[in-house]
Structures are given as C-alpha cells and as structure tokens.
C-alpha positions as CSV (number, residue, x, y, z in Angstrom):
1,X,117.8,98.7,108.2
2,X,119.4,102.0,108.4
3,X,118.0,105.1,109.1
4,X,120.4,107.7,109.1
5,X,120.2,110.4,106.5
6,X,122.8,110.2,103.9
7,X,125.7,113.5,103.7
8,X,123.6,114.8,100.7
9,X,120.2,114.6,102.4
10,X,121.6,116.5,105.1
11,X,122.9,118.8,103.0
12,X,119.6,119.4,101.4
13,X,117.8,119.6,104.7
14,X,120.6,122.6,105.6
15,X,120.2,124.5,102.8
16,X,116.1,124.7,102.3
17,X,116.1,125.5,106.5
18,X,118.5,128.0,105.8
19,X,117.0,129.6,102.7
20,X,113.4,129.8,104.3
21,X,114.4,130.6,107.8
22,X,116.5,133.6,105.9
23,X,114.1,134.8,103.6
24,X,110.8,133.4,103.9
25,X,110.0,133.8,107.5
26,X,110.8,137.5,108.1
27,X,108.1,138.2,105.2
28,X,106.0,135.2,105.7
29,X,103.2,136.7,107.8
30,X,102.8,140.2,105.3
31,X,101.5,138.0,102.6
32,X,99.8,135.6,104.6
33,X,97.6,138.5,105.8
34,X,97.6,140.8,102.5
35,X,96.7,137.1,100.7
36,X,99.5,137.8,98.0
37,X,102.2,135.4,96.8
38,X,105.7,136.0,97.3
39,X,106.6,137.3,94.0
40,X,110.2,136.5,94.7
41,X,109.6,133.1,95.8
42,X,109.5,131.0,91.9
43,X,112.9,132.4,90.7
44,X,115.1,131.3,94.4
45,X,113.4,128.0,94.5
46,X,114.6,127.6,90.9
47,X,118.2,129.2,91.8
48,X,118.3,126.7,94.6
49,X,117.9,123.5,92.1
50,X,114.3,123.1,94.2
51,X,111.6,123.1,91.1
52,X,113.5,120.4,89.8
53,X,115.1,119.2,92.5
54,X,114.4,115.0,91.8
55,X,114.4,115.5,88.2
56,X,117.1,114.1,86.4
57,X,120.3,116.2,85.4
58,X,119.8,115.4,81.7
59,X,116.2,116.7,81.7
60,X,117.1,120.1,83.6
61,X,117.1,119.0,87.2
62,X,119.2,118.5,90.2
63,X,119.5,115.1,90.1
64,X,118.3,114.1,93.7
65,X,116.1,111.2,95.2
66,X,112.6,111.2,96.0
67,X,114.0,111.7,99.8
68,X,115.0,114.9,99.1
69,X,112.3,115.8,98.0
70,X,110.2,115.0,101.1
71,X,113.1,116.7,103.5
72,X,112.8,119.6,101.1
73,X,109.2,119.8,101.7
74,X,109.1,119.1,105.8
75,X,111.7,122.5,105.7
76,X,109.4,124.6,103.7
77,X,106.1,123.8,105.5
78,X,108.1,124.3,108.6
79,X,107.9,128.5,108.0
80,X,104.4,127.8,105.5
81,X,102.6,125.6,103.5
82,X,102.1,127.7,100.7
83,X,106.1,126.8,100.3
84,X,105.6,123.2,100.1
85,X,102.3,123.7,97.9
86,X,104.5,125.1,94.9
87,X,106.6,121.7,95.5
88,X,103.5,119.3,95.4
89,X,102.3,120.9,92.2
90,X,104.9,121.7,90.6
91,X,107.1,118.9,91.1
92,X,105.5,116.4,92.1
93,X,102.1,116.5,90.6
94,X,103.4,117.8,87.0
95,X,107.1,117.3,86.6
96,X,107.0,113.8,87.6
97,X,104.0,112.8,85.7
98,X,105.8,114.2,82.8
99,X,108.9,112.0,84.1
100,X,106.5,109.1,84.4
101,X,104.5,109.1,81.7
102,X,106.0,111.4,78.7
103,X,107.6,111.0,76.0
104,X,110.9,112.2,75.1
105,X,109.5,114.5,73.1
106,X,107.3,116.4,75.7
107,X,110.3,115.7,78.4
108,X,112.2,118.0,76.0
109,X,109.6,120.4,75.4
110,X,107.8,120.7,78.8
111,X,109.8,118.9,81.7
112,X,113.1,120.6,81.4
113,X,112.0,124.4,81.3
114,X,110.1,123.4,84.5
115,X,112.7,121.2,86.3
116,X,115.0,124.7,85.4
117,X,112.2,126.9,87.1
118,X,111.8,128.7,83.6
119,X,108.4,127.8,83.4
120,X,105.7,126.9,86.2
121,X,103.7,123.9,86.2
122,X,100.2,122.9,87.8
123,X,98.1,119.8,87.8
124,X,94.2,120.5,87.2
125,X,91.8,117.4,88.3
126,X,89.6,118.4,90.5
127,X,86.0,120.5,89.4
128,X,83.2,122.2,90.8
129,X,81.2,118.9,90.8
130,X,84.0,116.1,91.2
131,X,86.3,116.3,94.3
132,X,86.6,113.1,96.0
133,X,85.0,111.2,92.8
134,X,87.5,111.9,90.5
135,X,86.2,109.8,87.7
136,X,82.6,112.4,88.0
137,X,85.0,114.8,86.1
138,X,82.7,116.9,83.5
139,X,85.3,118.3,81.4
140,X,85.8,116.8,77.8
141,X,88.1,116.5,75.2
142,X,87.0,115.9,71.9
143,X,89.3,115.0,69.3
144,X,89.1,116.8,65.6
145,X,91.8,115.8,63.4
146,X,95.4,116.6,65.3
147,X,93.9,118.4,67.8
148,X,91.4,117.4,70.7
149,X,88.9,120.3,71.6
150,X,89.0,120.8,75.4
151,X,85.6,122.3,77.3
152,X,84.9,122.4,80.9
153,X,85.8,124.5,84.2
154,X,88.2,123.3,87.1
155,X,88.6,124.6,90.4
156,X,90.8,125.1,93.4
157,X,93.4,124.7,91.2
158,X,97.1,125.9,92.9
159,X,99.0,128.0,90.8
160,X,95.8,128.8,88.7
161,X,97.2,132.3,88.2
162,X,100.7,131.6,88.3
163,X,101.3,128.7,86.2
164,X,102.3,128.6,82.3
165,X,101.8,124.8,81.9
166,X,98.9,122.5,83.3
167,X,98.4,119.0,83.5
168,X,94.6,118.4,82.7
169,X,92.5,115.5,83.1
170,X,90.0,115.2,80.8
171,X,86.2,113.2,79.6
172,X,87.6,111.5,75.6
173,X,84.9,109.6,75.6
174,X,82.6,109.7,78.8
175,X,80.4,106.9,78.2
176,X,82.9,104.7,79.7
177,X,83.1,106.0,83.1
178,X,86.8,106.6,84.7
179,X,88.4,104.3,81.8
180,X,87.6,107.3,79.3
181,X,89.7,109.4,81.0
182,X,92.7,111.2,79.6
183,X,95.2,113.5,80.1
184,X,96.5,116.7,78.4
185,X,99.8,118.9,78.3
186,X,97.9,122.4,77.9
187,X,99.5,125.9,78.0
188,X,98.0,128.8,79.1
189,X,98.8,130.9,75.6
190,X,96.3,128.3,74.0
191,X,93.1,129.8,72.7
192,X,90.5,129.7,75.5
193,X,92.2,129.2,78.4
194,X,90.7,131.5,81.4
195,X,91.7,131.6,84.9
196,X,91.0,133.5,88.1
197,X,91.8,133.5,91.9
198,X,89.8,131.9,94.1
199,X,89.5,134.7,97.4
200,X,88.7,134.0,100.9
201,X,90.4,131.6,101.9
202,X,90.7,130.0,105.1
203,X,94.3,129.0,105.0
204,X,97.2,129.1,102.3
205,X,97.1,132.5,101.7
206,X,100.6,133.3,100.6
207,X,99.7,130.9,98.0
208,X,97.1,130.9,94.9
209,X,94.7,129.3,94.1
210,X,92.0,129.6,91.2
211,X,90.2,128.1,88.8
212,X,90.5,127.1,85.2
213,X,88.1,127.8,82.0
214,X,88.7,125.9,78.9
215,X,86.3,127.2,76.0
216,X,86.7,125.2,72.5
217,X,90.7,125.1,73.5
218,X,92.5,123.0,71.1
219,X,95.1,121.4,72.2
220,X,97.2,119.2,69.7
221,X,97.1,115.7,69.6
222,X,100.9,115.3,70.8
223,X,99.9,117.0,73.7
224,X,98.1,114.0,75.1
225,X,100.0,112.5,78.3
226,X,99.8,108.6,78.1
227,X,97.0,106.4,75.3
228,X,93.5,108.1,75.2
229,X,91.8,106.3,78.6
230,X,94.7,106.5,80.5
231,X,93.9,109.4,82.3
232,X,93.0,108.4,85.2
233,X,95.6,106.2,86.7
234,X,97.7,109.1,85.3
235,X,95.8,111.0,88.0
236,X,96.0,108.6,90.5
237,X,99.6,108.1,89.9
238,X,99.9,111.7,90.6
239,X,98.3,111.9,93.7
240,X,101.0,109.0,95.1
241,X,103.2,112.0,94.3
242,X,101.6,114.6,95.6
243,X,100.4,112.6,98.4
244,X,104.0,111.8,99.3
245,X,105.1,115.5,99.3
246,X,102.1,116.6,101.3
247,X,102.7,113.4,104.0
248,X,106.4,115.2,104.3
249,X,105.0,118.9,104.4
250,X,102.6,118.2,107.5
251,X,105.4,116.4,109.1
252,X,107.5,119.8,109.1
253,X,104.1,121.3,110.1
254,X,103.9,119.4,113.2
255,X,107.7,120.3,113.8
256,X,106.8,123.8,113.8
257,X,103.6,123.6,116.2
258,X,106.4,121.5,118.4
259,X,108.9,124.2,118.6
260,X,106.7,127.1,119.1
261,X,105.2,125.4,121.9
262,X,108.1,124.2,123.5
263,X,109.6,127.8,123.2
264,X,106.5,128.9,124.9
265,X,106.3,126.7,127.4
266,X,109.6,127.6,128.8
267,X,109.1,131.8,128.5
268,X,105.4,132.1,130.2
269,X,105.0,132.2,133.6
270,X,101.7,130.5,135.6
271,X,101.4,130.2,139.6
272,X,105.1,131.5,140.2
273,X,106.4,128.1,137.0
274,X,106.6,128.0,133.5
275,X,103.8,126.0,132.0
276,X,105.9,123.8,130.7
277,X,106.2,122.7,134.1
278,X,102.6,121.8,134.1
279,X,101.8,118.3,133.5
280,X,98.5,118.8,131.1
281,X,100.9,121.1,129.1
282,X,103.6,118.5,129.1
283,X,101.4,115.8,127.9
284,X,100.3,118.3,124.5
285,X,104.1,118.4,123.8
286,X,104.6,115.0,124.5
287,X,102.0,114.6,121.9
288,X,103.4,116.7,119.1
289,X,106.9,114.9,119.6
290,X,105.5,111.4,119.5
291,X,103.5,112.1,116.2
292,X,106.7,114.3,114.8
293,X,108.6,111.1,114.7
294,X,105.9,108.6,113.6
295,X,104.9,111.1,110.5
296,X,108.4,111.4,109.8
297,X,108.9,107.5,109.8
298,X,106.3,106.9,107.7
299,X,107.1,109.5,104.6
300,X,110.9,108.5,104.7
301,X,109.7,104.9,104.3
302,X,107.3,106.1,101.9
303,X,110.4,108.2,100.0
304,X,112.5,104.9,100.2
305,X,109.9,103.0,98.0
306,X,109.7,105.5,95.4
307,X,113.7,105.0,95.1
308,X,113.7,101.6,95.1
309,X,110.2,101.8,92.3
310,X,108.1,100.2,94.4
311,X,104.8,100.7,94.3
312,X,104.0,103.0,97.5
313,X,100.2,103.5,97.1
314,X,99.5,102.4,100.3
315,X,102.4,103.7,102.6
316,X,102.0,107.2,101.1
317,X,97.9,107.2,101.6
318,X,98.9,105.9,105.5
319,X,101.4,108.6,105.4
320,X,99.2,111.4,104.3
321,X,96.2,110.5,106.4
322,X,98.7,110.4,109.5
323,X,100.7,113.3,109.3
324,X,97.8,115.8,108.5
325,X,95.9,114.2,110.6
326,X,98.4,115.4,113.6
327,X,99.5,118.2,112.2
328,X,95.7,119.6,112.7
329,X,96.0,118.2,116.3
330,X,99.6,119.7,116.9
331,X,98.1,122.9,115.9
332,X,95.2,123.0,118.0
333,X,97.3,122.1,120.9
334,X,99.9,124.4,120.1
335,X,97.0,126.9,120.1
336,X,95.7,126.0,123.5
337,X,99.5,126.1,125.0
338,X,99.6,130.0,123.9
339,X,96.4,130.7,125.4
340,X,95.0,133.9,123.9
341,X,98.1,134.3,122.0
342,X,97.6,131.7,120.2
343,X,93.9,133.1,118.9
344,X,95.5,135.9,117.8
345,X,98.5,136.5,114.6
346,X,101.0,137.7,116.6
347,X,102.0,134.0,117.1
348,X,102.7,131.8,113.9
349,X,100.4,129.1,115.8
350,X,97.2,130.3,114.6
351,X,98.4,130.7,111.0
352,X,99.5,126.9,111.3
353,X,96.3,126.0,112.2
354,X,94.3,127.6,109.4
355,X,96.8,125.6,106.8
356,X,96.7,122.5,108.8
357,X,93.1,122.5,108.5
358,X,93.3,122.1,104.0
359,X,95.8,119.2,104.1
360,X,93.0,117.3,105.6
361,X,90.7,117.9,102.4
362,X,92.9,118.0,99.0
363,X,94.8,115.6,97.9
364,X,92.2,113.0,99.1
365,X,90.5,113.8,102.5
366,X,90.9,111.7,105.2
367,X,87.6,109.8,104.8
368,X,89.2,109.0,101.6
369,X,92.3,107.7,103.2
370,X,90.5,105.7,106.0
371,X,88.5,103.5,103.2
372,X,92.0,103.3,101.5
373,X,93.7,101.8,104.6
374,X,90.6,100.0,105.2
375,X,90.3,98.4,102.4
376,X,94.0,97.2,101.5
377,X,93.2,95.7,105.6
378,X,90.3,93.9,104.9
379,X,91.6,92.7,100.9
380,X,89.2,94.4,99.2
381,X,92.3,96.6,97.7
382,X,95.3,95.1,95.5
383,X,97.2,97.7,93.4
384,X,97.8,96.6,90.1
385,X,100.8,97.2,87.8
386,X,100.4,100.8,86.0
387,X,102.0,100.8,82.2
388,X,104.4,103.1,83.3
389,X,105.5,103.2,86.6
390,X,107.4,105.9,88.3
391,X,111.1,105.4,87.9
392,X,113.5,104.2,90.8
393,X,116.5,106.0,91.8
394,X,119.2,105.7,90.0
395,X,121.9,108.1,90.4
396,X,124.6,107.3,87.9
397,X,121.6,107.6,85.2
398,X,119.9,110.7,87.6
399,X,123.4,112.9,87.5
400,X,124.4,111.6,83.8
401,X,124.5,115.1,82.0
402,X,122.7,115.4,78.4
403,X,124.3,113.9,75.4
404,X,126.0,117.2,73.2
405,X,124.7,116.9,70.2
C-alpha cells in the first residue's frame, strides 16, 4: 500500500495552490460580499487544463486521473467553495457523465468544447418538490417524433446563469416511478429555456446559483443521455462523481479552518500566552488536524477506486458525509478560536463557516449519507452493476491524442 502522491499529482497540487493563492484570494472576499462571480474565473481554470482536467486528451482534456481531480478540488476550496463548486458541476457532474454514458457522437459535440473550457456545463436534478427524493422529480419529457418535449422547473441549480449546456433529468413516462426516468443533453439556445439567480444566499456567494424553466422545449431525440429509463442511475452515477469532488473540497475546507487557527493561535495574546498555549484551544486544533487527515484518507481511497473502475458508491458517500461533516465542525471551532473576530468578515473563518454549512445539504445531506452507511452495514444495500460504468484510468489510452483525420 502506498500512499505517496505521484510527481504529477504534486505537480497538480502546486499549480492549483499557486493559481488560487495568486489570484483568487486577494479578490475572494469582494465577491463573496457583493454576491458576484468572478468573471475571470471560467477562462483561467480552462487555461490551466482544470475544466477538463480528467478528461481524456483525445476528447479535449488534460488527460489526468480521478486523483487529480480531488487534489485539484481540496486547493480550490482551500481559498472558497465556490472554486471547487464550478469543478463538481462542471466536471464531474456533466463532463463525466458525458464520458460515462455518451456516445461518440455527443463526446464530439458536447464533452470536448467543455473539457477545453469553451463551453460551460451544469447538471439539473434537483426541483422545488424533489430534493432528497430524486425519483419525486416532476419534470417531463414527452417524446413527439425526433424530438422529446421537455416541461417542468428545477432549482438551486449551480451555474444556472452561467452555463451553456445542462444535463437534465427528466419524467418519459412517470407511471413507473424512478425507472421512467431519463436524461437529456439540453442547451440553453433551445426554445424555452428560462433561468434566473437564486439571491440570498447563506453561503457560496462568489458562485451562482438559479433555477431552470423548461416551457414546451424540444430537445432532439439524439440528445437523450443513455436508453429512455435510464435516467436515474445516470443521476445516481453522477452524484458518486460529484460526491467524490465535494468529499475532496471539504477536505481542503478543513485545511483552511486549520491554518487560520493555528496562525491565530500563535499571534493573540491571553493572561500574558498565546492561546495556542491554552489547552481547550489546543484540543480544537488537535481536532481539525485529526479529521484533516481522516477526510483526506478517505477521498484519496475513494479517487483510487475510480482509477482502478471500481465501483466506489460506498467509499465516496462515507467520504462525503465525513469530510463535510468536519468541515462544519472545523469551522465552528475555528470561529470560537478567533473570538469576536471570528463573527465578523474580517477573518476568512466566518465566510468558511457559511459554505461549510451547504455541503451538508446538496449533493445528498447527511441524513442521506447515514442511511447509506447504514444500510450497506446492516445488508440491506448491494450496488448493482450499472450498463456503463465510469471508466478506469488508463493513461496510455487517457494521453493518446485524437486520430487526424
């Protein structure tokens, strides 16, 4: 068993610290508090090989493992999550559906300009009305001839505003419950397609999100993802994704809440010591370390089994549930170590706290995740083989370049 990181995944690591310690953090706390994207942000992460960064070469990515992706993420959530949201959407949600599920034809057509950062992708599941219960979905899409017409509203949907593609799940024929699900490669230039930003939020603010209006939108039968009824273990597949990249996000969350505290610690002064001398502060940061390394642990496992195609449902739920799970902690302690500091802006701490507090609720909350872990305990759970499962790691077939024609 080896756990070092490979040259390349330290390079990685290096380069995403350096890009969003250099340019994201000095601007980082202006959007969070005007609640406005980084307009800049898209067209560097795609300069930087990042929106398609384990896609493979021949479809317009980088070329990298599933790994990298999760380092990639731990960096970017290290300065804010709104970084590592564009990842988990964009990426891993959408991208690597495509890569899972699509044909060659919609790799062509869809994967590559979004592995290249020319177009931006998002994945729309959830609706007013069906969170949790995925399968309580009301949208439907009815097919007419080549096309299937798409009606219904999603919401809190990242990238609402932002994105040119989305990955939509879908009622075919509701009468049978989650196995008339299906999924759909719509663009936002299709007829009927509305969406607006969701304001207010607690945390995330640097990043949007929105929600989704289809109105008689037709969207050609090519554009399905998958056989009709597929749709949801096309969702569920997803979510392994996203989970995965959300797992590796709070991980680098944690890290943050660590390292401000620790610098903290040593800088203020309490009864003639630095708190950091204090025992009831030491066992806070003793905290944050210990659940740093097990969240950590527990994605790069996660990230092996996706490169060896193993079926990681159950590492990455564990994963996720962990790592958020602390990363909430870590932030309320980090909070408490900065005193009133910490309840004010002036110290990232309170901003970590407020995006902590989401990963907890999307992308399955954590009462979701405890019947999951539960459940696979007690043998009530067995994951069954999908009809296309997510690729393993190859990297003579991941760094081939495209055939000339």
């Amino acid at each position: 068993m080896d756990f070092r990181l490979s040259d390349e995944h330290r390079m990685v690591q290096q380069m995403v610290r350096e890009f969003a310690e250099r340019e994201v953090r000095p601007v980082i706390k202006e959007h969070d508090r005007a609640q406005k994207p980084i307009p800049w942000l898209f067209e560097r992460m795609a300069t930087l090989g990042l929106l398609g960064i384990c896609i493979p070469v021949k479809y317009g990515g980088a070329g990298m493992d599933y790994i990298s992706l999760g380092l990639a993420c731990e960096e970017l959530e290290r300065i804010d999550s709104s970084l590592r949201v564009v990842m988990s959407v964009h990426v891993a949600l959408n991208s690597l559906s495509l890569l899972q599920w699509g044909t060659e034809e919609q790799k062509q057509r869809y994967l590559v300009p979004q592995a290249k950062g020319e177009k931006i992708a998002a994945y729309a599941l959830t609706e007013p009305g069906a969170g949790s219960d995925a399968a309580a979905i009301r949208t439907t899409a009815k097919r007419q001839g080549d096309v299937y017409i798409l009606n219904g509203e999603k919401t809190w949907i990242s990238l609402a505003d932002l994105a040119d593609h989305f990955l939509v799940i879908a009622k075919t024929d509701p009468e049978k419950g989650h196995r008339g699900m299906s999924a759909f490669i719509v663009e936002r230039s299709f007829p009927g397609v509305k969406t607006g930003t969701i304001h207010g939020k607690l945390g995330v603010r640097a990043g949007n999100t929105g929600w989704i209006v289809f109105e008689n939108t037709p969207v050609p039968v090519e554009n399905r993802l998958g056989e009709e009824g597929e749709g949801f273990y096309i969702a569920m597949a997803a979510l392994d994704n996203g989970r995965y990249t959300v797992a590796a996000g709070a991980t680098g969350l944690i890290r943050a809440c660590l390292e401000a505290s620790v610098k903290y610690a040593n800088e203020r002064m309490t009864f003639g010591r630095r708190i950091g001398e204090h025992q009831l502060v030491q066992e806070m940061i003793a905290k944050m370390a210990t659940n740093y390394e097990i969240a950590r642990l527990l994605y790069l496992r996660a990230g092996w089994m996706k490169n060896m195609g193993l079926r990681n449902t159950r590492e990455t739920s564990l994963a996720k549930w962990f790592a958020t799970e602390a990363a909430v902690q870590a932030a309320l302690d980090a909070i408490q170590i900065h005193g009133a500091y910490g309840y004010s802006d002036e110290y990232d701490v309170e901003r970590y706290l407020r995006n902590a507090k989401g990963e907890v609720i999307y992308e399955g909350t954590s009462q979701i995740h405890t019947i999951l872990q539960a459940e696979y305990a007690l043998g009530y759970r067995k994951d069954r083989p999908l009809r296309c499962e997510l690729p393993a790691y190859d990297p003579e077939v991941w760094r081939a370049e495209p055939a000339v024609a």
